[in-house]
C-alpha positions as CSV (number, residue, x, y, z in Angstrom):
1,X,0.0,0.0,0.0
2,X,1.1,3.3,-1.1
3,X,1.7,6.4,1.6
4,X,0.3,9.0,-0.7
5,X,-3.1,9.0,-1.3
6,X,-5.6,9.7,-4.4
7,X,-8.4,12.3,-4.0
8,X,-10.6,13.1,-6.4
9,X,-14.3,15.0,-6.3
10,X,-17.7,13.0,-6.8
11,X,-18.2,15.0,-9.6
12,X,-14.5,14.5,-11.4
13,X,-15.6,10.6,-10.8
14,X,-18.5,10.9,-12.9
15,X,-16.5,12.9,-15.3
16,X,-13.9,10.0,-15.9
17,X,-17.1,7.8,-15.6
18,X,-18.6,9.5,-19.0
19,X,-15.7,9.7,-20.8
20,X,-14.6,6.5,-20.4
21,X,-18.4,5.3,-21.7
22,X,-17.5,7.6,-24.7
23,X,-14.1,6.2,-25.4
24,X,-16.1,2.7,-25.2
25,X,-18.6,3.8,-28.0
26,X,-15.8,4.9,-30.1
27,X,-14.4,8.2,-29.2
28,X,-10.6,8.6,-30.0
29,X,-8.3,8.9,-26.8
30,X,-5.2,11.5,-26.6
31,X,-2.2,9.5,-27.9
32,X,-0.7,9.1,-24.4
33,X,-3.8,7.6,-23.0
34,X,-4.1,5.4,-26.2
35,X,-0.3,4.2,-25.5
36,X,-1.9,3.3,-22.2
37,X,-5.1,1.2,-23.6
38,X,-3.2,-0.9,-26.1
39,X,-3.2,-4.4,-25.3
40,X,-6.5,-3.5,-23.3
41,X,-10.3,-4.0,-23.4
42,X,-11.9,-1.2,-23.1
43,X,-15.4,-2.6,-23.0
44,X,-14.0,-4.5,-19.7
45,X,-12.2,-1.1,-17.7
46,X,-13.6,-0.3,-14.7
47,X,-13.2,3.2,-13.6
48,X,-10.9,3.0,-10.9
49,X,-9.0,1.4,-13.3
50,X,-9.1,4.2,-16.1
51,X,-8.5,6.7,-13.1
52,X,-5.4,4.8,-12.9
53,X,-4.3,4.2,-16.5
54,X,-5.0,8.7,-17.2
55,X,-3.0,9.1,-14.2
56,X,-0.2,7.0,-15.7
57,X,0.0,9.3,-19.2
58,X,1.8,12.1,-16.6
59,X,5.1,12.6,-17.0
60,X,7.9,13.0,-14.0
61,X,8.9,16.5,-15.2
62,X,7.3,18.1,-17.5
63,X,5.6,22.4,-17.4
64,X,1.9,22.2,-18.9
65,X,1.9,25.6,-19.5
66,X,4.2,25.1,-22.0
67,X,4.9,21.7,-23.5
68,X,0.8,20.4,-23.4
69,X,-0.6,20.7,-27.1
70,X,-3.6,19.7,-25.5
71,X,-4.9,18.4,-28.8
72,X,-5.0,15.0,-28.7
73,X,-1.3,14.9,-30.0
74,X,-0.5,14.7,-26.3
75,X,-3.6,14.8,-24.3
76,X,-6.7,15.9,-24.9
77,X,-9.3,18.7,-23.4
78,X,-11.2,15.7,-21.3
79,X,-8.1,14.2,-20.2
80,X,-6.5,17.2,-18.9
81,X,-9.8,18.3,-17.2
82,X,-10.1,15.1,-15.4
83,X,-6.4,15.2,-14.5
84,X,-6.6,18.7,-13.1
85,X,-9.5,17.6,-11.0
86,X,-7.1,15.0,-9.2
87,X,-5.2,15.5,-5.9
88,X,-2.4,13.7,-4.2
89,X,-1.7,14.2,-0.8
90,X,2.0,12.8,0.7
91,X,2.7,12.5,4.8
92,X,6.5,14.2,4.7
93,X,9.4,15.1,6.8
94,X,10.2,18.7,6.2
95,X,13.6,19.8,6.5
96,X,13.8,23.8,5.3
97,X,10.9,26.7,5.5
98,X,10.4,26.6,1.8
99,X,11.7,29.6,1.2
100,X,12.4,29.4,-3.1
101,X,16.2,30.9,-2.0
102,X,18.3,30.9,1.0
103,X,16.1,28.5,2.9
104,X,16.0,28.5,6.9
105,X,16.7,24.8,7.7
106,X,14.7,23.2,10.8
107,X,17.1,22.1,13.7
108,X,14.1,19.9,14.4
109,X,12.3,18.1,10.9
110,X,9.1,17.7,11.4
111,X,6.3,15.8,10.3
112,X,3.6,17.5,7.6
113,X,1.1,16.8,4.8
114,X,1.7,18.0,1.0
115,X,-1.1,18.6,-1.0
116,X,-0.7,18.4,-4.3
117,X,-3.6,20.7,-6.2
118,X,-3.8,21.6,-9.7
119,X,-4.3,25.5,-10.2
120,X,-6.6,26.6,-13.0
121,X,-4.7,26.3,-16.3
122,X,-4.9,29.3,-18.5
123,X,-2.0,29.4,-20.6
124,X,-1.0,26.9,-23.2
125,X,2.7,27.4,-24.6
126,X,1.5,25.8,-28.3
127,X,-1.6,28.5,-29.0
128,X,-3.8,25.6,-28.4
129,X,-6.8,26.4,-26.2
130,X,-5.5,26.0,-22.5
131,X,-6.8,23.2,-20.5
132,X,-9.5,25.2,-18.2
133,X,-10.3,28.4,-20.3
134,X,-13.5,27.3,-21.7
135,X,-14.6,26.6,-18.3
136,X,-13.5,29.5,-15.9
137,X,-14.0,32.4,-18.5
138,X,-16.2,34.2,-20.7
139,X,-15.8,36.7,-23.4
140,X,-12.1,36.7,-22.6
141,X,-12.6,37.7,-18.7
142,X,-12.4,35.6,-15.9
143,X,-16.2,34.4,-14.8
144,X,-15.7,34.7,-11.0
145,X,-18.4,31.8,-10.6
146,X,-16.9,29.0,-12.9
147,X,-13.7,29.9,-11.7
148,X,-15.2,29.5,-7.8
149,X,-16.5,26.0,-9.5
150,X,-13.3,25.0,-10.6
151,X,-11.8,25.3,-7.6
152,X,-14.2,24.3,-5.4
153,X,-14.5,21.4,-7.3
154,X,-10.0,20.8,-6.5
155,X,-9.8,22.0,-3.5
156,X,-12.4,20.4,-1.3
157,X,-10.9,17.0,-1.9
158,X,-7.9,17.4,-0.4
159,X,-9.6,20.0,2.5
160,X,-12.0,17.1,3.5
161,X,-8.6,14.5,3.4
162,X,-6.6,16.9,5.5
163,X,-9.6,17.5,8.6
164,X,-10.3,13.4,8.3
165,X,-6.9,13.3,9.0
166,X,-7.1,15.3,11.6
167,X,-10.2,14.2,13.1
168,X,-9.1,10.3,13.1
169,X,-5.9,11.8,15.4
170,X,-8.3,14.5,17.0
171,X,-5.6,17.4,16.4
172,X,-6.1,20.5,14.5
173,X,-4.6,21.4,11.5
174,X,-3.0,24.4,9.7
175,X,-3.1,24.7,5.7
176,X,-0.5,26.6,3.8
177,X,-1.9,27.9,0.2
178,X,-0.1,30.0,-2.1
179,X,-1.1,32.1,-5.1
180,X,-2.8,28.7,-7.0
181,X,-2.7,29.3,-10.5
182,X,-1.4,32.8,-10.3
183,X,1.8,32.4,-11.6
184,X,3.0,30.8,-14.9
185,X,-0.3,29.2,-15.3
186,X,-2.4,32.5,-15.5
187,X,-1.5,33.6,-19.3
188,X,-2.4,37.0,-19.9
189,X,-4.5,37.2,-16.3
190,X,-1.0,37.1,-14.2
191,X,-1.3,39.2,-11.6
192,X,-4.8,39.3,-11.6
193,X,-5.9,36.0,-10.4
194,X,-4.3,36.4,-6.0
195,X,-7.5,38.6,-5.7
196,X,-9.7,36.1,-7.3
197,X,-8.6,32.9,-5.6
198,X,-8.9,34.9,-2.2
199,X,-12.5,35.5,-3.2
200,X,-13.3,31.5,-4.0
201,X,-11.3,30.7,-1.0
202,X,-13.8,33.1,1.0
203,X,-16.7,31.8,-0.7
204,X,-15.6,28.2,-0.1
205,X,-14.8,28.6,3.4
206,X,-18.3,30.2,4.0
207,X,-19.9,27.3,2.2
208,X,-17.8,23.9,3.3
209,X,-16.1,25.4,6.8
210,X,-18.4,23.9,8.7
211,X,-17.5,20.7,7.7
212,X,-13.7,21.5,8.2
213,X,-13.9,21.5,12.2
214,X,-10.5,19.8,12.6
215,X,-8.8,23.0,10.8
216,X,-8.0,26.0,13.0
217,X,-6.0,28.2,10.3
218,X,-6.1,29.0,6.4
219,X,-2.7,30.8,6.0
220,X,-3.0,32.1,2.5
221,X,0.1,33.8,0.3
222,X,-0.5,35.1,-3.1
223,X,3.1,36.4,-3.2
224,X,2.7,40.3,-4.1
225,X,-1.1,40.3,-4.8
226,X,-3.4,41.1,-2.8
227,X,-3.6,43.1,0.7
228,X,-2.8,42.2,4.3
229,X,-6.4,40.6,6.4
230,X,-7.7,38.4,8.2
231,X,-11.2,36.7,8.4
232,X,-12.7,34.3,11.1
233,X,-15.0,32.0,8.5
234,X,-17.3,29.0,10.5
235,X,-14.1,29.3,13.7
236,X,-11.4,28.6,10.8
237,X,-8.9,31.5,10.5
238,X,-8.4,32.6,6.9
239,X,-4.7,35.2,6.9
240,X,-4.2,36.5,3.8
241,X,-0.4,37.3,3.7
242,X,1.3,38.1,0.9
243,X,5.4,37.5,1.3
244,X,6.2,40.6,0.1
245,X,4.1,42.8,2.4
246,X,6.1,42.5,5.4
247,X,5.4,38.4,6.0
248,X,9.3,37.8,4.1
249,X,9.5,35.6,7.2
250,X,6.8,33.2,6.5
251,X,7.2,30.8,3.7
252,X,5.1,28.1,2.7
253,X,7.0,25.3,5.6
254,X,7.2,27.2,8.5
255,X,5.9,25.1,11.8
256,X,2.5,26.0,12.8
257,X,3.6,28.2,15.4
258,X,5.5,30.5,13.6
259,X,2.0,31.2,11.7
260,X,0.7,33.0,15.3
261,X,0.1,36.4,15.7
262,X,-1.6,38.0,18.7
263,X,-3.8,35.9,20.4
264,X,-3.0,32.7,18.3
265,X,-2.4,29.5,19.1
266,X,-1.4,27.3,16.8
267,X,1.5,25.5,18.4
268,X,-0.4,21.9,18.7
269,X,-1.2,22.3,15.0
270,X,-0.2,20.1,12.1
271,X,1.2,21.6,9.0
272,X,-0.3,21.0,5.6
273,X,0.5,22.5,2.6
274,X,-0.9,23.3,-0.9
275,X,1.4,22.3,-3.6
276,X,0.4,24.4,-7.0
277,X,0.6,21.4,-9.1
278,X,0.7,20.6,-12.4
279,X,-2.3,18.4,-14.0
280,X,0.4,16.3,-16.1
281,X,3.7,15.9,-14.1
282,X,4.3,13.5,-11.3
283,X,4.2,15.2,-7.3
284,X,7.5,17.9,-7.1
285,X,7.5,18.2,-11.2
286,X,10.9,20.3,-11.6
287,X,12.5,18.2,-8.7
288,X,13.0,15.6,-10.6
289,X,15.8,16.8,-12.4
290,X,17.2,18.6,-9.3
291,X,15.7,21.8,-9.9
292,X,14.3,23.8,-6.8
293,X,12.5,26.1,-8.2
294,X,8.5,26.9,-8.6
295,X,6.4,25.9,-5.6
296,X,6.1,22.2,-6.9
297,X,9.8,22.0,-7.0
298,X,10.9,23.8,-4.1
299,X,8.1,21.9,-1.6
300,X,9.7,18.8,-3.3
301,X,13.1,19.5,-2.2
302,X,12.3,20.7,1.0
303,X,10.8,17.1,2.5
304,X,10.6,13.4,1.6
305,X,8.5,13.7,-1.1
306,X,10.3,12.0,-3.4
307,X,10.6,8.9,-1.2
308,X,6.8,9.0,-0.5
309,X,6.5,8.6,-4.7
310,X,9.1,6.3,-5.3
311,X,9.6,4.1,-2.2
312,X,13.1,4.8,-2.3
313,X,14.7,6.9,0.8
314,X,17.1,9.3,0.3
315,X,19.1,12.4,2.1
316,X,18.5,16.1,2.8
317,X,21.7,17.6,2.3
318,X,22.1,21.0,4.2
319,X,24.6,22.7,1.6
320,X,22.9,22.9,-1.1
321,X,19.0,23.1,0.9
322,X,18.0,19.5,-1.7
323,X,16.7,16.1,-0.5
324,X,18.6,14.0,-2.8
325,X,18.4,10.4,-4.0
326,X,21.0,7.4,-3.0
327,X,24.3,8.1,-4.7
328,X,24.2,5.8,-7.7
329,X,21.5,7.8,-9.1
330,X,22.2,11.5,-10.7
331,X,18.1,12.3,-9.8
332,X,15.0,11.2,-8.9
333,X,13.5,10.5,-12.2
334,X,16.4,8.2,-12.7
335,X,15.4,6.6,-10.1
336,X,11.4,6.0,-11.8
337,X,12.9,5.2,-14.6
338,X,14.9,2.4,-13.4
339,X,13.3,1.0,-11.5
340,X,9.8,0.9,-13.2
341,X,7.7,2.9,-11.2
342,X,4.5,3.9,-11.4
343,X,1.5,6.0,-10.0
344,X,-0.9,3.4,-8.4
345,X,-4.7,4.6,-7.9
346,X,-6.2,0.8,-6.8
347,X,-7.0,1.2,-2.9
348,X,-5.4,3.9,-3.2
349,X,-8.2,6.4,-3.8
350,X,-10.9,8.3,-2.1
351,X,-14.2,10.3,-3.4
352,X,-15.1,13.2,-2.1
353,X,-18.3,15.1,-2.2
């Protein structure tokens, strides 16, 4: 049994659901899913078991902002809706603050939760359509309520998996979340989208907090967007903090406590943190080839996350701020490639609604 774990939301199931009937009565398949059905009868896949075949088309490393075509060539629209619909969530030691440069290390790892969530995709590197834009816009603007959709639809997943957690060990938990989707995945709305992701979060918070009684704090960073506040939403604390407006001190892997500010306490309080993932790369993308850099990478290099994927442990060395693999390797996707690994989905999953 795998330590991550598959989340998905009852409506994403149903998604796959249809478009696997379609695919059955004839429709044509991206090529990498296609790769993944030869030798296969489709009349007899079940849909866990197409759930786990799509997951399979993603690639290690691999920026979907730029290298998707998103026509079928690669993937296509359906597959990449589905796949940005799909969370992973990995228990982790974390080792640095997850600060992109000049990390503070922890004299004292600690234990956390990555949450791996794609943002909504928006750009597409081939002038293709990009993956989300028919759904979250309209005449060329962002339509706040599909966008709220959208991310509704990703983030309560892995919000529901984090309070379980929490409510199986009865402890509270603390939930890191940076700008998701507001970066090299917002096209021509960069810059733009921090105001409207604190909005959904807002809205979602108002409309699923209640349900979230094992999470005390929402620490939210779009970076430079935004403006300092802080709301009390159904007794969770949402802080919106951008970095660069005096919280330079706060990155994304901090320990719960040094979250607090006056009258906070959030010392018993177990981290987790949203990953801005990518809806066809593997958990810590540029990691992969060593890179710390974007959130993906850096979160990757910062904990264990690559021996949560790949079942192989390896080191964090201080110096250079990297949790590398064993020696004989030169990275971790040498180390998938080796040794044959693969995402796994079967009891691996959970549905959400």
């Amino acid at each position: 049994m795998k330590s991550y774990k598959i989340s998905l939301h009852e409506r994403t199931y149903e998604k796959a659901r249809n478009y696997l009937e379609e695919l059955k009565a004839g429709k044509t398949p991206g090529s990498y899913l296609a790769k993944q059905l030869t030798d296969r009868n489709i009349s007899q896949v079940v849909p866990e078991e197409f759930i786990e075949l799509i997951l399979r088309t993603k690639k290690p490393q691999i920026f979907a902002e730029s290298a998707v075509s998103g026509d079928g060539s690669d993937w296509n629209q359906e597959e990449l809706s589905i796949l940005g619909d799909i969370s992973i969530a990995t228990p982790v030691t974390v080792y640095d603050n997850g600060r992109h440069t000049d990390p503070k290390v922890h004299q004292n790892p600690f234990q956390a939760t990555l949450l791996f969530v794609p943002g909504a995709l928006l750009r597409n590197g081939r002038s293709n359509t990009p993956a989300d834009w028919k759904e979250v816009t309209k005449n060329q603007e962002i339509n706040p309520e599909s966008y709220y959709q959208l991310y509704e639809r990703r983030l309560l997943p892995a919000f529901m998996y984090a309070n379980d957690v929490m409510k199986t060990q009865s402890k509270m938990g603390l939930i890191t979340i940076p700008g998701l989707g507001c970066g090299q995945f917002a096209g021509k709305f960069r810059g733009q989208l921090g105001t409207h992701l604190k909005v959904a979060l807002t809205k979602f918070l108002e409309k699923h907090g209640t349900k979230l009684s094992n999470i005390k704090a929402v620490y939210y960073d779009p970076y430079r967007e935004c403006s300092n506040e802080r709301l009390e939403i159904a007794g969770i604390n949402l802080l919106v903090r951008p970095l660069t407006q005096g919280n330079e001190g706060k990155s994304q892997l901090c320990h719960p406590k040094d979250y607090e500010e006056a009258g906070d306490d959030f010392s018993t309080c177990e981290l987790f943190s949203v990953v801005a993932w990518d809806h066809v790369s593997w958990p810590g993308n540029d990691f992969y080839l060593g890179s710390r850099v974007t959130d993906d990478g850096v979160k990757a290099a910062a904990t264990s996350v690559m021996s949560v994927m790949t079942g192989i442990e390896g080191h964090y060395n201080v110096v250079i701020n990297k949790y590398n693999p064993p020696s004989e390797y030169g990275c971790w996707e040498e180390t998938i490639a080796r040794n044959a690994i693969e995402l796994e989905v079967k009891n691996n999953f959970r549905i959400f609604a």
